[in-house]
C-alpha positions in Angstrom: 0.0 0.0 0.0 1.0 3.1 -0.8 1.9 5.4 2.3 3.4 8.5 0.6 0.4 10.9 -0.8 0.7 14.4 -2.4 -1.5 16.7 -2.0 -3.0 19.3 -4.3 -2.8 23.5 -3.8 -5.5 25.9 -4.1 -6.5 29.0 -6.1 -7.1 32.0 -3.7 -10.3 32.2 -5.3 -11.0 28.5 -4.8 -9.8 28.8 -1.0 -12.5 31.5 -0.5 -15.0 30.0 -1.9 -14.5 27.2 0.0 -13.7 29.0 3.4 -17.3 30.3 2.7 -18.7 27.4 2.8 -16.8 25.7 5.7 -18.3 28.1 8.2 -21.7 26.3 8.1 -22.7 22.8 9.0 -25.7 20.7 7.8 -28.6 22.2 7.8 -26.7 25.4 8.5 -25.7 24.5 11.9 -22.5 27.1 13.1 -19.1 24.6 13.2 -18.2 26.3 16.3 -21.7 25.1 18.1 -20.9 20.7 16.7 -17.5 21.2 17.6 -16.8 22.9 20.4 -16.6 21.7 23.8 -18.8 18.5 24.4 -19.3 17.5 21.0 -15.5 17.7 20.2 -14.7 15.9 23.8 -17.5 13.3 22.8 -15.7 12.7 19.7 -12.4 12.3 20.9 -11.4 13.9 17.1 -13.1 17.0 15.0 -12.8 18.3 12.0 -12.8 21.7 12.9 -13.5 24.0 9.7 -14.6 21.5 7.6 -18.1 21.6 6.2 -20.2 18.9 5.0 -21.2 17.3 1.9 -24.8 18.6 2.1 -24.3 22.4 1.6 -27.6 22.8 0.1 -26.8 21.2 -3.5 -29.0 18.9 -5.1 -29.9 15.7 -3.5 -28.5 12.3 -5.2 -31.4 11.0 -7.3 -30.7 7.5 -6.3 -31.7 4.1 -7.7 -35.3 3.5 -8.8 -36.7 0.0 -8.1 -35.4 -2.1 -11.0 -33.5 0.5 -13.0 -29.4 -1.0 -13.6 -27.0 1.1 -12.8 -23.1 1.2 -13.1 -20.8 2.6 -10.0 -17.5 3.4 -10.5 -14.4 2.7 -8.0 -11.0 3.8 -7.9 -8.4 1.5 -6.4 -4.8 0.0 -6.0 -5.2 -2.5 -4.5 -3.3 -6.0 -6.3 -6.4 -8.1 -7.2 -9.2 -5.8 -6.6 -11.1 -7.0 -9.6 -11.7 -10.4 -8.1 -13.9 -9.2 -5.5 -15.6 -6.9 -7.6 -16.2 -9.7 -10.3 -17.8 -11.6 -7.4 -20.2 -8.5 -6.5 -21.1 -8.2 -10.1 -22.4 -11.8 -10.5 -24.3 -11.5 -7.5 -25.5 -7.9 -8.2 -26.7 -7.7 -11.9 -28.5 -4.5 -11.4 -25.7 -2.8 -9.5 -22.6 -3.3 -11.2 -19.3 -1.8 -10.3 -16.3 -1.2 -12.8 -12.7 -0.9 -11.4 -10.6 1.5 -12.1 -6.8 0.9 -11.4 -4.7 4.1 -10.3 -1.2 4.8 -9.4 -0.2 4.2 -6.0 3.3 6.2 -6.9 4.2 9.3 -4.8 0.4 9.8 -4.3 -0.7 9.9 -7.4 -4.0 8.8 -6.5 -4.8 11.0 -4.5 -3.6 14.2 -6.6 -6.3 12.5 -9.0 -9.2 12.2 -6.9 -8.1 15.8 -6.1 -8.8 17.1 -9.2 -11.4 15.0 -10.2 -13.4 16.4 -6.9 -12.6 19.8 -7.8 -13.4 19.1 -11.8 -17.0 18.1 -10.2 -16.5 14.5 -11.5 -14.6 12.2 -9.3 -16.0 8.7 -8.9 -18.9 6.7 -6.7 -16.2 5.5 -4.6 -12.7 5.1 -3.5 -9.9 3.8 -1.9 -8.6 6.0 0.5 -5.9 5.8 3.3 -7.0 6.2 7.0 -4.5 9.1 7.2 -5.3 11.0 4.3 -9.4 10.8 5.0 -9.1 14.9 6.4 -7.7 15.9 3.5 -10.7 15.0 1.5 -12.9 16.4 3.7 -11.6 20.0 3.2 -12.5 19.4 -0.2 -16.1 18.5 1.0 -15.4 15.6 -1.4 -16.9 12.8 1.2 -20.1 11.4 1.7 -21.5 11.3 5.2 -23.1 7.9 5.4 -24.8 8.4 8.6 -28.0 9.2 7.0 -27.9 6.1 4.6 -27.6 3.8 7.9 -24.1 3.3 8.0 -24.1 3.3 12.0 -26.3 0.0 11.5 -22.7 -1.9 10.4 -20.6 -0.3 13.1 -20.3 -3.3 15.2 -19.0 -5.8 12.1 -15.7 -3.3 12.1 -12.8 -3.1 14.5 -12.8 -0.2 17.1 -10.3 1.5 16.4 -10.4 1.5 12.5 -13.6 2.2 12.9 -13.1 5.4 14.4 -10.1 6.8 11.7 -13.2 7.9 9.4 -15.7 9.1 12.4 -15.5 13.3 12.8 -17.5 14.6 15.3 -21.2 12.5 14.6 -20.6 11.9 11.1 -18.5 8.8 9.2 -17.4 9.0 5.9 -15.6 5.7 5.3 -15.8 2.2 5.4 -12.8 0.5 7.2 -10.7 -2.3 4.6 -7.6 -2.9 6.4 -5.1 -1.9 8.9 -1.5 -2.5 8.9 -0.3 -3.1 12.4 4.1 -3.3 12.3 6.0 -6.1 13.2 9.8 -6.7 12.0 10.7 -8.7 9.0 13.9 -10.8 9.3 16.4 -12.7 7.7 16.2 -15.8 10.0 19.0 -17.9 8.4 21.2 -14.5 8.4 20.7 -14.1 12.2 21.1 -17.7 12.8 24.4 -17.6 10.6 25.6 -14.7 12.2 24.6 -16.0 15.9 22.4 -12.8 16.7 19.3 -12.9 18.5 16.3 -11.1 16.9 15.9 -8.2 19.2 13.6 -7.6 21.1 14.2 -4.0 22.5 15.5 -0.5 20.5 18.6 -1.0 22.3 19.0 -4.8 21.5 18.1 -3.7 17.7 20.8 -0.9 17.5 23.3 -3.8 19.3 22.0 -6.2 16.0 23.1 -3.2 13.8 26.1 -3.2 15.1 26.4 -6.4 15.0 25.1 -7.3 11.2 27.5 -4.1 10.1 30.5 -6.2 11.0 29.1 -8.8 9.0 29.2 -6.5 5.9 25.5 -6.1 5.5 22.9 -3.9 6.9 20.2 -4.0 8.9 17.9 -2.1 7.6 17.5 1.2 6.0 15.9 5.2 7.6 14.1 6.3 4.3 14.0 10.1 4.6 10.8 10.1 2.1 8.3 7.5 4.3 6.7 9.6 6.5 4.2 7.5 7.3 6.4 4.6 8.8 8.3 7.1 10.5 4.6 8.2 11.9 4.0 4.6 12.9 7.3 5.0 15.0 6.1 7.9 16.8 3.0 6.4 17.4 4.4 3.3 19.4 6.5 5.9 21.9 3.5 7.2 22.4 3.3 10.7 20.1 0.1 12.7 19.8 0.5 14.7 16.7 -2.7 15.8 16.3 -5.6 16.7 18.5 -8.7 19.4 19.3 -9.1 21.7 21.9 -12.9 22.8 21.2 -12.9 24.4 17.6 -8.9 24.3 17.4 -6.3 21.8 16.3 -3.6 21.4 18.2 -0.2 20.0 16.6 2.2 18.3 18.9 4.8 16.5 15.6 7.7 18.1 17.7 7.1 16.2 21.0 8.9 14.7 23.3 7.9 11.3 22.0 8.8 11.7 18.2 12.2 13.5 19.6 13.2 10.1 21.6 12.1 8.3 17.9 14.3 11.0 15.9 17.2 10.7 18.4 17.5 7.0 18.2 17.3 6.8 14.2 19.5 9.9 13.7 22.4 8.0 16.2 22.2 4.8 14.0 22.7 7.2 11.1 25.3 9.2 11.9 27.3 5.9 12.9 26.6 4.3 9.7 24.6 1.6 11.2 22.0 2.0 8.7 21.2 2.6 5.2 19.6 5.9 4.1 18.6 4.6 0.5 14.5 4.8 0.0 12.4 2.0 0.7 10.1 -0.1 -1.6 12.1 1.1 -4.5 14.9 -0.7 -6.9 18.2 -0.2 -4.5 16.2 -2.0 -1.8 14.5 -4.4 -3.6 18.0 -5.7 -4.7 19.0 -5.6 -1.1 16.8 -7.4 0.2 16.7 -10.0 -2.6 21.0 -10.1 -1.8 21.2 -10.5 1.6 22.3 -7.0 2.1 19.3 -6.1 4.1 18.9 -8.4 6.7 15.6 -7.0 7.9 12.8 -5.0 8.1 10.7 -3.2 10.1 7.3 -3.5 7.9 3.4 -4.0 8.4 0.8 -6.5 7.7 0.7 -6.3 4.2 4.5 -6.6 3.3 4.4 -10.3 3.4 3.0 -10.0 -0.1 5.2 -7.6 -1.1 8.5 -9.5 0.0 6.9 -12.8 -1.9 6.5 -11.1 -5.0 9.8 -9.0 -4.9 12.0 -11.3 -3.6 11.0 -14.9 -4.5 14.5 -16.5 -4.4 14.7 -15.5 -0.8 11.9 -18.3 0.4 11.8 -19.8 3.7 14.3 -17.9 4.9 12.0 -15.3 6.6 10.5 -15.0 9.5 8.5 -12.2 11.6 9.2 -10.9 15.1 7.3 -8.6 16.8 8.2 -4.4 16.9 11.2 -4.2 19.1 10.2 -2.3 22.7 11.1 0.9 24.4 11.3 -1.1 27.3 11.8 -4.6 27.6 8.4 -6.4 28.4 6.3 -4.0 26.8 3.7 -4.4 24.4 3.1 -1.2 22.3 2.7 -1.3 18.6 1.4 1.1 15.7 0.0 1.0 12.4 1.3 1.7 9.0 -1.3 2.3 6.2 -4.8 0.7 5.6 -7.3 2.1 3.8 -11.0 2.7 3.5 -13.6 2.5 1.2 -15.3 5.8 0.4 -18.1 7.1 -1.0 -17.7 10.8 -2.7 -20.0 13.7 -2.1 -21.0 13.6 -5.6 -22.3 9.8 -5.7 -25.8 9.7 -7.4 -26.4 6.6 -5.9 -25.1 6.5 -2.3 -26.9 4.1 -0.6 -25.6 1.5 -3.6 -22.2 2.6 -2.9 -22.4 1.8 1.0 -23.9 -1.6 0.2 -21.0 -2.5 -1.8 -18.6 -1.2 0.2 -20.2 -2.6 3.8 -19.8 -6.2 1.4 -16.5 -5.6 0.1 -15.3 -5.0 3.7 -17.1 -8.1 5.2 -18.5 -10.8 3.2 -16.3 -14.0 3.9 -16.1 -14.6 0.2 -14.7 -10.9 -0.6 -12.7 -11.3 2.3 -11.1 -14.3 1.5 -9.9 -12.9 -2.3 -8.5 -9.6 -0.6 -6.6 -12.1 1.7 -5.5 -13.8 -1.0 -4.0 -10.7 -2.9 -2.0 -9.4 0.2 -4.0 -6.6 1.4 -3.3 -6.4 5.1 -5.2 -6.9 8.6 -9.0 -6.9 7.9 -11.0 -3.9 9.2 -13.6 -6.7 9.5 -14.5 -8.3 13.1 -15.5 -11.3 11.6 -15.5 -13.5 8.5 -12.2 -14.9 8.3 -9.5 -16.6 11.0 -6.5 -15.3 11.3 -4.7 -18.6 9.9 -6.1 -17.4 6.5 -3.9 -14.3 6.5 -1.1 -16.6 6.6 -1.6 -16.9 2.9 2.6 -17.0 2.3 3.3 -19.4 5.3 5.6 -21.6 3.5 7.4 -18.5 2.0 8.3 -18.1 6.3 9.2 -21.7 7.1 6.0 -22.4 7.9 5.7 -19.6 10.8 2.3 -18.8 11.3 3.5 -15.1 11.1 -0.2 -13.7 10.9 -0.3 -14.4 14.6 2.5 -11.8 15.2 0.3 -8.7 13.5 -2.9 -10.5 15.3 -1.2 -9.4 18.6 0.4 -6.4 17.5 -3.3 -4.9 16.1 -4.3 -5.7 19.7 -1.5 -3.2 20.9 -1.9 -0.6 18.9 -3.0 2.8 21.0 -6.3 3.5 19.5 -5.9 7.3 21.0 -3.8 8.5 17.8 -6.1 10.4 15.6 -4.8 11.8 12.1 -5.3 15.7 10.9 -6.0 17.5 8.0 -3.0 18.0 5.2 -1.3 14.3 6.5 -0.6 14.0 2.8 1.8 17.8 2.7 2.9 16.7 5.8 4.4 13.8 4.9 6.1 15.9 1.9 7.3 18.3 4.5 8.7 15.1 6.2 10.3 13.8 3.8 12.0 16.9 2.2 13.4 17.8 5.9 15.0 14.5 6.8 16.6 14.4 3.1 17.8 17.7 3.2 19.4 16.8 7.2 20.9 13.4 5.7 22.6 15.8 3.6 24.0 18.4 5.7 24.1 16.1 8.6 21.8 18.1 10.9 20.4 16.2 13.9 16.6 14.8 13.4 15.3 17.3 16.1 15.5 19.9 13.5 13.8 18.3 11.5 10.5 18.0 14.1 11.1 21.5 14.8 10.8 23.1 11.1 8.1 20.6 10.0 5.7 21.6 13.3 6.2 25.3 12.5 5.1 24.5 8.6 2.6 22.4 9.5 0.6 24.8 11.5 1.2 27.2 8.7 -0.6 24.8 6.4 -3.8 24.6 8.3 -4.0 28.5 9.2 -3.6 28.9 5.2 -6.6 26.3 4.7 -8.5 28.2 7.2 -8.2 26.1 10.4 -7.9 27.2 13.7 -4.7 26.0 15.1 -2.0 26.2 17.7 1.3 24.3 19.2 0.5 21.2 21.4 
């Protein structure tokens, strides 16, 4: 899954326009009166300054008893179509056609961008938990309270659940998660005699270790802000939050500055690569025995199957290494949604298929298949099914690793609007310090102060955490 969006800019005159608009709530209800005190504390997580999807435009004409209708649905995801297919046979007058987009440096996204501000985007798409916000200030979402989409709350995990909930209103359908856990080399570390560690210092002591050895451990990719999110997470980081009507933003805490620290040391020893992830350096890495690990999520067993084939049986996975020893806190990294956009004609279609696409056993069991992480689901599959590349491990039943780790994930973190810049702002910072050498810190420090810019320019209110 992709986990490195780019976001779109505004026209002034598009900016205003919309600002206009963002000051009133459905049915003209002031934003400051839904989110401000109990309602945002009630929420745990507002949007403050967004506005709806029902700002007094035409309502969707919907589907008439019999008529057959086509949906459209953007997606990446490897093998999509075979679920889809499966809808289709069983849905003749509701038909859904795929259509496959780049998951490249966001590409998506800057599509469904434009397409929302063209006025034409499609019925639905797939959308990453962090970058939900985003398209909210576009009022490109549905609400799907008022087509019953509460009624399917208890089928869904928690805390996915609750990525696409602002203040009363949900405007996506959770797919998957992608809770971490580290990839390793287990005939490496066996060869080498190191233990796979199961603290930050014990992994940094492995470093060391595997360095000697001449290979690597693994790699810090300046561009992949949303592992390096993932980190923070698991120390315990708060980037975002609400006071009332305000967003608060808290990326240079004390938290990500213990995760910056740690990661900048291993750098500036050489400990560590510095060479992007998920692209062709790595890839041969990892297929060489260069990289001996990898600190990954749910879905990357696929991805390490179909990039590095030769390399079978000799994985294995280990849970997140630990601030401190005995602990049990882990984070996520990506999953994604199913949406529905403001401009659907036929809404409560859309939320049918995407309520089956995200929990029909049948469905389920092809997305398994194709490698697309932890179900959002509750039920409808066991967890021995996700081990789908088991012999590819030795036979580990790995899933049972990111099982536990979803179950230690602090369901408290709550994404903000602009995730997809800030990632950007991420990943230009930590190259540019790579370069020059600057300590990590600085990096946290320029990136909050830009941050907060970016949501005063899109007409939040916002302040330091």
């Amino acid at each position: 899954m992709n986990d490195t969006p780019t976001g779109t800019s505004d026209t002034p005159t598009r900016r205003d326009t919309r600002m206009a608009r963002w000051n009133t709530w459905t049915h003209g209800t002031p934003r400051r009166a839904v989110l401000g005190g109990a309602a945002a504390a009630a929420a745990g997580f507002a949007l403050a300054g967004c506005g709806s999807d029902d700002d007094g435009g035409d309502e969707p004409k919907g589907r008439k008893k019999g008529e057959k209708i086509t949906l459209t649905f953007w997606s990446w995801v490897p093998g999509i179509d075979k679920p889809v297919a499966l809808w289709n046979s069983k849905n003749p007058e509701v038909r859904v056609k795929v259509e496959k987009v780049s998951a490249v440096d966001g590409a998506q996204y800057a599509k469904m961008h434009a397409a929302i501000k063209a006025g034409n985007p499609p019925d639905l798409g797939q959308i990453e938990y962090p970058v939900v916000p985003s398209f909210l200030i576009d009022n490109g979402l549905l609400d799907l309270t008022k087509y019953g989409v509460a009624d399917h709350k208890d089928k869904f995990i928690g805390w996915q659940w609750q990525q696409s909930v602002f203040g009363k209103a949900v405007y996506a359908v959770p797919q998957a998660s992608g809770p971490m856990g580290l990839f390793i080399r287990q005939d490496l570390f066996d060869k080498w005699g190191i233990e796979p560690p199961t603290t930050w210092d014990e992994y940094e002591a492995a470093a060391t270790a595997i360095r000697k050895k001449g290979a690597w451990i693994e790699t810090f990719s300046a561009t992949n802000g949303n592992r390096f999110a993932g980190l923070a997470w698991q120390a315990g980081a708060r980037w975002f939050g609400t006071e009332g009507d305000t967003w608060t933003v808290s990326i240079d805490d004390e938290p990500t500055r213990k995760v910056a620290d740690y990661w900048y040391g291993l750098v500036r020893r050489k400990l560590i690569k510095t060479i992007p992830d998920r692209q062709n350096a790595w890839y041969k890495d990892v297929q060489t025995g260069d990289m001996a690990s990898w600190l990954g999520a749910s879905w990357g067993d696929a991805l390490l199957v179909g990039n590095a084939p030769k390399t079978a049986g000799k994985w294995r996975v280990v849970p997140m290494p630990q601030w401190k020893k005995g602990e049990a806190a882990y984070a996520n990294w990506g999953g994604s949604t199913t949406a529905v956009f403001a401009k659907s004609e036929y809404p409560k279609d859309a939320l049918a298929f995407a309520i089956w696409l995200n929990t029909d056993p049948e469905s389920i069991k092809l997305l398994i298949e194709n490698g697309y992480g932890t179900p959002g689901a509750k039920q409808g599959y066991t967890t021995s099914q996700l081990d789908v590349h088991k012999d590819f491990f030795g036979g580990q039943e790995y899933s049972e690793v990111f099982d536990e780790a979803s179950k230690g994930v602090d369901t408290s973190w709550k994404w903000g609007p602009a995730t997809d810049t800030l990632y950007q702002r991420l990943g230009d910072a930590f190259t540019a310090a790579i370069g020059d050498g600057s300590d990590f810190r600085s990096v946290l420090k320029k990136v909050q102060s830009q941050t907060i810019t970016d949501l005063k320019e899109k007409g939040l209110q916002v302040k330091a955490g």
